[in-house]
VOBA-1610 file (N, C-alpha, C; in pm, whole numbers, padded with zeros to 5 digits, always signed):
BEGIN
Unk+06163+04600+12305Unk+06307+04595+12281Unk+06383+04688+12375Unk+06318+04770+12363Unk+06411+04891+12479Unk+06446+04887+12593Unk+06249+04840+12661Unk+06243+04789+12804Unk+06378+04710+12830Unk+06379+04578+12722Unk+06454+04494+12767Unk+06606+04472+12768Unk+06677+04649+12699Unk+06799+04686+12709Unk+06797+04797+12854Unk+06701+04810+12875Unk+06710+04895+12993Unk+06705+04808+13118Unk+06631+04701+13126Unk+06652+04559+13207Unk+06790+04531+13223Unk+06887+04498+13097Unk+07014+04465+13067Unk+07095+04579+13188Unk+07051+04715+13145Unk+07144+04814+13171Unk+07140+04797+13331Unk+07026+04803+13396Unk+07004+04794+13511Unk+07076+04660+13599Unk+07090+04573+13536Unk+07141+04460+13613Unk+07293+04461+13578Unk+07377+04557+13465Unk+07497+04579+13506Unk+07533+04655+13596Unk+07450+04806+13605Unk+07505+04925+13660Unk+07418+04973+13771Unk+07309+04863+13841Unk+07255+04872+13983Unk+07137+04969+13952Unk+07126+05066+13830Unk+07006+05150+13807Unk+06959+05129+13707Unk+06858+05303+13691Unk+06830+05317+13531Unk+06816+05448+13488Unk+06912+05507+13549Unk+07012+05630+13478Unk+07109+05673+13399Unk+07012+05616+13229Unk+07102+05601+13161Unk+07203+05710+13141Unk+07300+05687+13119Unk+07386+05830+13088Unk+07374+05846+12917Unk+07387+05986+12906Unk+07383+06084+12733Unk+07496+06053+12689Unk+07535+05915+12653Unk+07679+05915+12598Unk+07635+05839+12447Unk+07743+05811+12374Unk+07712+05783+12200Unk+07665+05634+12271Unk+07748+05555+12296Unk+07709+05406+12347Unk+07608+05409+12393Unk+07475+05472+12433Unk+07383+05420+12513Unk+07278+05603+12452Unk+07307+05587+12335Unk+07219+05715+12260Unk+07105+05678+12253Unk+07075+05557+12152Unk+06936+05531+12140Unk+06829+05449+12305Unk+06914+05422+12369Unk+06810+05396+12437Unk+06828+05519+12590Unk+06934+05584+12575Unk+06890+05753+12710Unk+06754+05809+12612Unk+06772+05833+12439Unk+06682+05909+12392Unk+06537+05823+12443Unk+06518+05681+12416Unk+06392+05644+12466Unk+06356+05683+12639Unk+06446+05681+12687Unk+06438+05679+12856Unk+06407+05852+12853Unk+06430+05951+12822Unk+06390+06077+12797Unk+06230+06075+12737Unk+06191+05999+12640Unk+06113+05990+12613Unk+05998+05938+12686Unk+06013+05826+12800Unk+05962+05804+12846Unk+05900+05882+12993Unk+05998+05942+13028Unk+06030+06052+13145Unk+05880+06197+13087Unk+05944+06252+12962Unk+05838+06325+12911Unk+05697+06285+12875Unk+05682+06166+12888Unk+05538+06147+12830Unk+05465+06110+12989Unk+05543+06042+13055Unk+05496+06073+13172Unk+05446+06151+13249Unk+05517+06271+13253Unk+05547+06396+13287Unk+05374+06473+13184Unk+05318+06514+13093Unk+05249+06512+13024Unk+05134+06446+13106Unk+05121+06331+13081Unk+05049+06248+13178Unk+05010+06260+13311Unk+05097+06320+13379Unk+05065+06400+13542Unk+05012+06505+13531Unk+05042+06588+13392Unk+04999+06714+13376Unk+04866+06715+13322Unk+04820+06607+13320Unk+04678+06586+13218Unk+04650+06625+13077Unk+04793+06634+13025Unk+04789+06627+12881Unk+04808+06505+12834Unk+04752+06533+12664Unk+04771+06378+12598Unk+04896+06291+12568Unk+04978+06200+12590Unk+05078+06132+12643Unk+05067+05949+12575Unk+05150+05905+12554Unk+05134+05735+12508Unk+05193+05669+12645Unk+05202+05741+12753Unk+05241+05651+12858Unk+05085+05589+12946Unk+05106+05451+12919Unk+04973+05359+12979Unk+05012+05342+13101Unk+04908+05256+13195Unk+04940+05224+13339Unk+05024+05094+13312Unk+05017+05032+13199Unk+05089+04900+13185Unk+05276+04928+13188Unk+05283+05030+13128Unk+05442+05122+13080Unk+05477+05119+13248Unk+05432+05230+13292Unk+05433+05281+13415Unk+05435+05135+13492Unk+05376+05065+13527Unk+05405+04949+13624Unk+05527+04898+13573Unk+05536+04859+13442Unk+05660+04789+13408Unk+05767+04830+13455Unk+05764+05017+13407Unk+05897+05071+13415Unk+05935+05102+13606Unk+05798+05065+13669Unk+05836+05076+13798Unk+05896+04983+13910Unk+05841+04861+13854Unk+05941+04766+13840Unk+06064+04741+13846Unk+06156+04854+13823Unk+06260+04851+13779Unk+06340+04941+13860Unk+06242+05031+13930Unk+06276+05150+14020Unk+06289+05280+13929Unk+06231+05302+13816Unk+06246+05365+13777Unk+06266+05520+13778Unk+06352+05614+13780Unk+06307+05740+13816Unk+06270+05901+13716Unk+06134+05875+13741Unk+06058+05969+13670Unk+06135+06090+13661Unk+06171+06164+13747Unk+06240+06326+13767Unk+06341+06287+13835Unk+06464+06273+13694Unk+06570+06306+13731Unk+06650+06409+13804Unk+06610+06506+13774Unk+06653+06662+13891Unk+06574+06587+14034Unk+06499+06550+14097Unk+06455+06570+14179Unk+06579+06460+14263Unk+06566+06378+14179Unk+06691+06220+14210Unk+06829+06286+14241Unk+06883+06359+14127Unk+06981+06412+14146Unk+07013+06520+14281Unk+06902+06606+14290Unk+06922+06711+14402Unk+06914+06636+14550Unk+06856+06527+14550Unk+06870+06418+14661Unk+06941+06332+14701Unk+07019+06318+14585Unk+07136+06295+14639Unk+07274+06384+14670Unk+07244+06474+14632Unk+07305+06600+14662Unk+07315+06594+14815Unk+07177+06631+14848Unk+07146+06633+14979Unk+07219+06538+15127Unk+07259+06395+15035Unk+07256+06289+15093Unk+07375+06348+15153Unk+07455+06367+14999Unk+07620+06389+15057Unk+07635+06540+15124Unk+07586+06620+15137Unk+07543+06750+15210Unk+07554+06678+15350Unk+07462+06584+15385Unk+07461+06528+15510Unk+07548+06439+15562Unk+07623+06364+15453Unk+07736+06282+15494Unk+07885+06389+15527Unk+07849+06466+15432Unk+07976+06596+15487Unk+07954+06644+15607Unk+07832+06664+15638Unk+07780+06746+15800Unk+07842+06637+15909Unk+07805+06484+15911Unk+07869+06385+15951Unk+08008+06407+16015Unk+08081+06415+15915Unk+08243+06408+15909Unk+08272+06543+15952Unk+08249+06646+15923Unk+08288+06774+15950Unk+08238+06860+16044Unk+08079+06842+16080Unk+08030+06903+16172Unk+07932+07029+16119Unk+07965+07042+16020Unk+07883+07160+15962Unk+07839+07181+15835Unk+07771+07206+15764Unk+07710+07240+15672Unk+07824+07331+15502Unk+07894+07396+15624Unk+07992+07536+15555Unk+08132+07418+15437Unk+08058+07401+15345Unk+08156+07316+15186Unk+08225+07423+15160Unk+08323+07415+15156Unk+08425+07533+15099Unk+08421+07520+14929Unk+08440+07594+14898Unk+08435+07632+14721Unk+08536+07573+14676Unk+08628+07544+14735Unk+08749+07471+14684Unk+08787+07338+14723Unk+08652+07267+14785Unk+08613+07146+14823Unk+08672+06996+14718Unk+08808+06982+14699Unk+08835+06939+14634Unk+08804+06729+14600Unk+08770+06719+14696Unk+08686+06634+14736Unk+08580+06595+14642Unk+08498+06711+14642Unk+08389+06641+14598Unk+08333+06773+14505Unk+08383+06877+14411Unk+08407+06963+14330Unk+08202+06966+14301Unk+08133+06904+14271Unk+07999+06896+14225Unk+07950+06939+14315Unk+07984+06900+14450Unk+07893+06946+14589Unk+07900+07056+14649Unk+08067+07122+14605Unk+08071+07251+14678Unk+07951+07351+14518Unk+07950+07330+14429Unk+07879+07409+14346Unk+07758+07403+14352Unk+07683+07269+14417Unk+07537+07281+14427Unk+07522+07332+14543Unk+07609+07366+14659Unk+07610+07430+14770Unk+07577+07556+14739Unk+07633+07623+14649Unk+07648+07742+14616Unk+07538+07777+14536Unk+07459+07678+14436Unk+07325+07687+14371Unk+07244+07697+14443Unk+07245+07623+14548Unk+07097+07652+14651Unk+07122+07798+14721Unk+07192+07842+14801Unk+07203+07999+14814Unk+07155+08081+14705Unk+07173+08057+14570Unk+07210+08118+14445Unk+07005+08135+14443Unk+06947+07963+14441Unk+06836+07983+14452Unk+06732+08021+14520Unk+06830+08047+14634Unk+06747+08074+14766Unk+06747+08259+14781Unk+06816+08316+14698Unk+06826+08457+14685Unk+06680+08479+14576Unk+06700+08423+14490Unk+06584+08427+14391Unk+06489+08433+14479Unk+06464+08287+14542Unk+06301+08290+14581Unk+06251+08399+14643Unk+06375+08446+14763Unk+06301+08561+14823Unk+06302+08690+14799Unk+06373+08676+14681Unk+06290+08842+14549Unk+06232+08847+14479Unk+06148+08746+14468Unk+06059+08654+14400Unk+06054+08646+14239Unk+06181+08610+14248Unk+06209+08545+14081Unk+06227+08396+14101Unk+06238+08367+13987Unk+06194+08216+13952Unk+06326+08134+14004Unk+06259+08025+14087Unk+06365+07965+14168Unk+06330+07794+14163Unk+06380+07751+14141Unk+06400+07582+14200Unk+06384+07505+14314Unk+06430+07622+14376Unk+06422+07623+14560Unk+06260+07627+14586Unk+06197+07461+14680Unk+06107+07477+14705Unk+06092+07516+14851Unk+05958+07542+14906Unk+05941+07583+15060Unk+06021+07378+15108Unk+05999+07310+15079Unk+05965+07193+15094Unk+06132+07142+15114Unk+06214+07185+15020Unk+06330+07174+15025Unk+06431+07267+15124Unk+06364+07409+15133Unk+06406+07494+15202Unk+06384+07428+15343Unk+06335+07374+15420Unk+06289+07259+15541Unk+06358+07131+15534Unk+06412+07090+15451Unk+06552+06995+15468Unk+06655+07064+15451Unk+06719+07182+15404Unk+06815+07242+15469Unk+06829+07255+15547Unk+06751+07352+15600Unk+06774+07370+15761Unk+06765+07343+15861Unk+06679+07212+15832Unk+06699+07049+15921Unk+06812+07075+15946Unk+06867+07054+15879Unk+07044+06941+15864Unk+07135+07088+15921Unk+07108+07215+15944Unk+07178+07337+16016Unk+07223+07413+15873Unk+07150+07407+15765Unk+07261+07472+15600Unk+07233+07614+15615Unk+07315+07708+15598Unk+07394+07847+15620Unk+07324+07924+15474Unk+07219+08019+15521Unk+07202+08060+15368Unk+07324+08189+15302Unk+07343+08245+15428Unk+07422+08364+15415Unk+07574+08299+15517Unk+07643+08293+15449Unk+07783+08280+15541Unk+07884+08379+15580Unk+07855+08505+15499Unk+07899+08617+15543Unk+07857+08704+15665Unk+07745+08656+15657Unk+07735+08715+15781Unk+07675+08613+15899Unk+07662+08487+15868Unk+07707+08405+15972Unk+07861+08456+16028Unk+07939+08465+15987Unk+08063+08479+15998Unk+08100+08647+16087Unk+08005+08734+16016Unk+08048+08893+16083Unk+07931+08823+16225Unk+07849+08781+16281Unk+07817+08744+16398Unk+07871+08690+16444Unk+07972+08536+16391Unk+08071+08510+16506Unk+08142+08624+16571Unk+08217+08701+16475Unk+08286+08745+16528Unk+08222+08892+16640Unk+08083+08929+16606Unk+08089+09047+16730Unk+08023+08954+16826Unk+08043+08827+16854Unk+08038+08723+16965Unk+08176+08746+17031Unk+08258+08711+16963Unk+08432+08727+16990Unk+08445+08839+17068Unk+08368+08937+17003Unk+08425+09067+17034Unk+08352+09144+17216Unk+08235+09031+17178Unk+08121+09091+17341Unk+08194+08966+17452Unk+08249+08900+17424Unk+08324+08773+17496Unk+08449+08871+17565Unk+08532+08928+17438Unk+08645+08993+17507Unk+08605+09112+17581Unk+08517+09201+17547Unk+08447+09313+17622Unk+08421+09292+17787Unk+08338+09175+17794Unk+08273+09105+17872Unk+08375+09077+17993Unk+08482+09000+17935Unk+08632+08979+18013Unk+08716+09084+18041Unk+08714+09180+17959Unk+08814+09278+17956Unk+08796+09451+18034Unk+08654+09475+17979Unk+08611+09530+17983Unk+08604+09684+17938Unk+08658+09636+17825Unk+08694+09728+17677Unk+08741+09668+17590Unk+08749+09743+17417Unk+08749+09668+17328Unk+08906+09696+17259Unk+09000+09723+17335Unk+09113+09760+17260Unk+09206+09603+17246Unk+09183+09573+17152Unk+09242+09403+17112Unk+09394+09451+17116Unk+09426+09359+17174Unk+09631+09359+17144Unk+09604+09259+17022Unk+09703+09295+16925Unk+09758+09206+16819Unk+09787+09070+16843Unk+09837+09048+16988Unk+09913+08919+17005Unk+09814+08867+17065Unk+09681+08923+17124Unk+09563+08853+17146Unk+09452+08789+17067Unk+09433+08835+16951Unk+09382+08806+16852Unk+09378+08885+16755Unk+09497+08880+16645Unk+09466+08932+16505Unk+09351+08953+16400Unk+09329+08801+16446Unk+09218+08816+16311Unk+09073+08911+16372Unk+09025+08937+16503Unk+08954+09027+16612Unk+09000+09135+16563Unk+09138+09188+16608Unk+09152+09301+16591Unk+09183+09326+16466Unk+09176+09272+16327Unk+09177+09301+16187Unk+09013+09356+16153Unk+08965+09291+16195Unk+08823+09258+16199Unk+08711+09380+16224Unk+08772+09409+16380Unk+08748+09533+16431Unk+08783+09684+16344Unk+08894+09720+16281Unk+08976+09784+16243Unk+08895+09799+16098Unk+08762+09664+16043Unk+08746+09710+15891Unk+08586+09770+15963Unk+08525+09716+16039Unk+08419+09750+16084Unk+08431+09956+16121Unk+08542+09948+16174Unk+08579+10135+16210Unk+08554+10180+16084Unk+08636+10149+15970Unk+08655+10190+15857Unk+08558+10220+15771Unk+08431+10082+15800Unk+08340+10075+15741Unk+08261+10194+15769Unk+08262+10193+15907Unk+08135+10298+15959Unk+08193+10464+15984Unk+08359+10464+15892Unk+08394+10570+15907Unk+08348+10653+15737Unk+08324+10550+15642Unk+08292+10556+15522Unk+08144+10612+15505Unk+08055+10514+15603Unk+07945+10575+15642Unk+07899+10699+15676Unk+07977+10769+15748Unk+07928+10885+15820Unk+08022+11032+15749Unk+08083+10940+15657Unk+08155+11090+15523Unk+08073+11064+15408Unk+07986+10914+15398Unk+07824+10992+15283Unk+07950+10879+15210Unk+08003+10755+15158Unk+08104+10697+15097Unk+08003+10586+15104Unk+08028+10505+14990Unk+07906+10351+15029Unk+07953+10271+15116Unk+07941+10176+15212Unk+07938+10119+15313Unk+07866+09952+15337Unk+07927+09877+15363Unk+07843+09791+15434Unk+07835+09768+15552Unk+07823+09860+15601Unk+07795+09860+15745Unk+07629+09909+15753Unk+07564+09795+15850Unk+07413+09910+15847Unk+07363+09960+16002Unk+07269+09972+15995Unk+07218+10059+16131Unk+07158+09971+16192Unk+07149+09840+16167Unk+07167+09685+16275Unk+07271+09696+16319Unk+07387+09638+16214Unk+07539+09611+16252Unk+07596+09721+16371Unk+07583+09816+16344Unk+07621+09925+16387Unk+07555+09916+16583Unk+07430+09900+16566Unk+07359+09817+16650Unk+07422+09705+16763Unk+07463+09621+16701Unk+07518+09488+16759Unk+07670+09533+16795Unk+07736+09575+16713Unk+07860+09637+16775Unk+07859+09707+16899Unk+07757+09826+16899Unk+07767+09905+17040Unk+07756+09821+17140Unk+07652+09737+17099Unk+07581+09610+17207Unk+07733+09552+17253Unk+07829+09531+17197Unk+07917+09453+17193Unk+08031+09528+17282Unk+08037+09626+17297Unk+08077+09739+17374Unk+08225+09783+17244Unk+08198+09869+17150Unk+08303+09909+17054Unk+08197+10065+17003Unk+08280+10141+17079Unk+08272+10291+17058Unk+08271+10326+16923Unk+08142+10304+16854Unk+08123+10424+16728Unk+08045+10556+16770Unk+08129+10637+16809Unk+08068+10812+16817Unk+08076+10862+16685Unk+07975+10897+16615Unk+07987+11021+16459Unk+08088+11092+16484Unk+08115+11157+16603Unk+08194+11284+16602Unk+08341+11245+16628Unk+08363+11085+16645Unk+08522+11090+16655Unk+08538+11048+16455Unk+08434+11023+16399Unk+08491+10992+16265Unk+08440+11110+16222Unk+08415+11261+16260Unk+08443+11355+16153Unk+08556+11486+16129
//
């Protein structure tokens, strides 16, 4: 009987993802049911799912792991955005497509886990189709490297780092928190500035001497 409302469902709505709504309660609860006994069944525990179930329900395209379905298509539109836009970087206020900028933000979220090694979602396997496709784990400091690019570009041309305002603001704003930062640093104040950054700046030609910040 079920199979054959899930047959029904499938030839209105192109799948067989039922949705958790009151109209379609008793047969998502069987389709859950079926998902778990499966699941059991891979795991080599005891399970009522036969090879006869399983062919039937495959038949149908059925999909065993829903998260896995779902995060793939995630992915899809991850890549259809890269398409259109060029980059990976979903803004949080992605009004567009509100689900995608938040799973954007889950995979970072999970990708911090894995590598402090708490329990993460994020597989090695998945971590390798991100970064296929160019995905940004850290954008903050993707972002502080553009800019001491900006800054070794104008050096490079100029041949010092004193930005005019009317040459680039957002450079010389930029510049001006980095001083600050590493002026915080060297009075013992917390800082995010580190002894890389600090590093890449000189590289960049921008005078941090200790002794002009004490």
């Amino acid at each position: 009987k079920r199979l054959q409302e899930l047959v029904q469902y499938k030839q209105q709505h192109g799948d067989t993802n039922v949705p958790q709504t009151p109209e379609y309660h008793d047969l998502w609860s069987w389709v859950f049911v079926q998902r778990r006994m499966y699941s059991l069944r891979m795991a080599g525990n005891a399970s009522s799912m036969t090879d006869r179930r399983i062919g039937a329900l495959e038949k149908l395209d059925f999909v065993w792991n829903m998260h896995e379905e779902t995060w793939n298509q995630r992915f899809e539109e991850l890549r259809e955005y890269k398409s259109y836009h060029g980059d990976c970087l979903v803004p949080k206020n992605f009004t567009s497509n509100r689900i995608l900028s938040k799973w954007v933000e889950m995979q970072r979220s999970q990708y911090k886990y894995l590598h402090s090694g708490q329990k993460s979602h994020l597989t090695p396997e998945r971590v390798k189709m991100l970064e296929e496709v160019g995905f940004v784990w850290n954008v903050h400091e993707m972002k502080w490297k553009q800019r001491v690019e900006e800054l070794n570009d104008f050096h490079e041309i100029n041949g010092h780092t004193r930005i005019p305002a009317k040459a680039n603001k957002t450079l010389l704003n930029w510049v001006r928190r980095q001083k600050s930062e590493y002026r915080k640093l060297v009075e013992g104040e917390k800082s995010h500035i580190t002894e890389k950054r600090i590093e890449l700046l000189r590289s960049a030609g921008l005078e941090l001497l200790r002794e002009d910040f004490q």
